[in-house]
VOVOPA-59740 format. One record per residue (C-alpha): residue number from 1; residue in one letter; chain; x, y, z. Coordinates in steps of 0.05 Angstrom, whole numbers, plus 5000, padded with zeros to 4 digits. Example, Ala and Ser with C-alpha at 12.3 -4.5 7.8 and 13.67 -1.06 7.14 Angstrom:
2
<atom 1,'A','A',<5246,4910,5156>>;
<atom 2,'S','A',<5273,4979,5143>>;
END
This chain:
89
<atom 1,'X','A',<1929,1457,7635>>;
<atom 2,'X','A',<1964,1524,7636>>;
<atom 3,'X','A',<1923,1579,7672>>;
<atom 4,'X','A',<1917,1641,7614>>;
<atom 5,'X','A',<1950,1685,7659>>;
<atom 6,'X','A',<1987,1695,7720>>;
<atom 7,'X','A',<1951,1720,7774>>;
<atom 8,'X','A',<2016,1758,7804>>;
<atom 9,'X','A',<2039,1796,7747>>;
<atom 10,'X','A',<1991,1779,7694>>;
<atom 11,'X','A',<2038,1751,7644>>;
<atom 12,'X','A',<1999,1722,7578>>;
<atom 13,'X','A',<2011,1645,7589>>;
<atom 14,'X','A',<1957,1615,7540>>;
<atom 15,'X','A',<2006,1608,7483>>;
<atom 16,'X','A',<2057,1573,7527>>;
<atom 17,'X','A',<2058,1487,7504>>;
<atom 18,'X','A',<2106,1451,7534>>;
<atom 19,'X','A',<2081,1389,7497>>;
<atom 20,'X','A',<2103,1314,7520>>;
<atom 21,'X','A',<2168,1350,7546>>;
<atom 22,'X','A',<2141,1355,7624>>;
<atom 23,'X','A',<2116,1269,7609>>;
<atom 24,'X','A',<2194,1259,7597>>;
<atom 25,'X','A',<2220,1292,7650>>;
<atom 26,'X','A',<2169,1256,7700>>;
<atom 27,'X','A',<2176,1187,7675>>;
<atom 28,'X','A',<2259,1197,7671>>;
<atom 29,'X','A',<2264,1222,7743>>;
<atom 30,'X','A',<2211,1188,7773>>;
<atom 31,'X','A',<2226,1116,7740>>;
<atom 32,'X','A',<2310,1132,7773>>;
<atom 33,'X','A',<2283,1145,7842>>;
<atom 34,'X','A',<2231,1085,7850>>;
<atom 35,'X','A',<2271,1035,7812>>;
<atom 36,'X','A',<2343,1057,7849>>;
<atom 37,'X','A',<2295,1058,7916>>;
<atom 38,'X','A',<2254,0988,7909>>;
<atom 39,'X','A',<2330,0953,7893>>;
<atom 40,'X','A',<2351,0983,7950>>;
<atom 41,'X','A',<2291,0956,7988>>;
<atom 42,'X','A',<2294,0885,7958>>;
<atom 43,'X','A',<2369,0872,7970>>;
<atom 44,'X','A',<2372,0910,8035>>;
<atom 45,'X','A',<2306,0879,8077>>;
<atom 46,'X','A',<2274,0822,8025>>;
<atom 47,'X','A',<2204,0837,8040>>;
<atom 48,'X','A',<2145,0796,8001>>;
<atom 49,'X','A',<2124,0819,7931>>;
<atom 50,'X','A',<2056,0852,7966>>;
<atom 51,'X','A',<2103,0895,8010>>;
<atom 52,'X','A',<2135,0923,7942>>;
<atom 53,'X','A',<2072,0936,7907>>;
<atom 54,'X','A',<2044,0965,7969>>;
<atom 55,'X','A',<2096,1013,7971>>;
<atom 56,'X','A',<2116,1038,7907>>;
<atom 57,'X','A',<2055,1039,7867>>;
<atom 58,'X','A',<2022,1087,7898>>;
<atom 59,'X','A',<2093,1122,7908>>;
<atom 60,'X','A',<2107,1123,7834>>;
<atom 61,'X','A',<2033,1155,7817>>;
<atom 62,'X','A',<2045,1205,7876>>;
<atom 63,'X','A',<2112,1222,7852>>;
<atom 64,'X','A',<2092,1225,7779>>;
<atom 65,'X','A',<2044,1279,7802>>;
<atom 66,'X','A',<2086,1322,7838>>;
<atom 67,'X','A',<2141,1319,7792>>;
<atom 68,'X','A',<2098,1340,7735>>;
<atom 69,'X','A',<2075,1400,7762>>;
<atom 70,'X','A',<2150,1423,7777>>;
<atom 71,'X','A',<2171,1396,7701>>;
<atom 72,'X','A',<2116,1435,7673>>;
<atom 73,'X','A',<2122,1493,7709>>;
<atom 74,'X','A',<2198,1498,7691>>;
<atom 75,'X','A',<2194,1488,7615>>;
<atom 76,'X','A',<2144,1542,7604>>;
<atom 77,'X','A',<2194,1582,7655>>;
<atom 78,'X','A',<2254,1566,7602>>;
<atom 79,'X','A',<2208,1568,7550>>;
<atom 80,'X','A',<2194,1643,7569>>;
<atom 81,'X','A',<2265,1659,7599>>;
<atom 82,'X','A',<2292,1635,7531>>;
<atom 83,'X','A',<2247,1677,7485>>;
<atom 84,'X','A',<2217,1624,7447>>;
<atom 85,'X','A',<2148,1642,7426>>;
<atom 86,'X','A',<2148,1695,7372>>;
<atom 87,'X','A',<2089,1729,7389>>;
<atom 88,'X','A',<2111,1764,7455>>;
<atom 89,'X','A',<2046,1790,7501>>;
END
């Protein structure tokens, strides 16, 4: 959820929808980094199945969370920088 304006400079951010775009951008980034990371893991140390669940489920859902903020926040940047809604406020 988008706040409806920014507190700062009060910029009209209501009509800004970034859609499934931010999901994307999460679930490409996030799936690189834990799947190149848990390989690495695996080959490099061999620790039990548990150990890898331990670790990167709650890694992927805390990643996922923080990367979607920064996604988000960036398309409705570009989609702002870029001029894209026709209905300027």
């Amino acid at each position: 959820m988008v706040a409806d304006a920014c507190p700062a400079c009060g910029l009209h951010l209501k009509d800004h929808d970034t859609g499934d775009g931010p999901m994307f951008f999460a679930i490409l980034i996030v799936g690189f980094l834990v799947t190149f990371t848990a390989g690495f893991v695996e080959f490099a140390f061999s620790p039990p199945f548990w150990v890898h669940a331990a670790l990167w489920i709650p890694a992927t859902f805390i990643t996922c969370f923080l990367v979607l903020r920064v996604s988000k926040s960036m398309l409705i940047h570009w989609e702002y920088k870029l001029s894209l809604l026709k209905d300027k406020h």
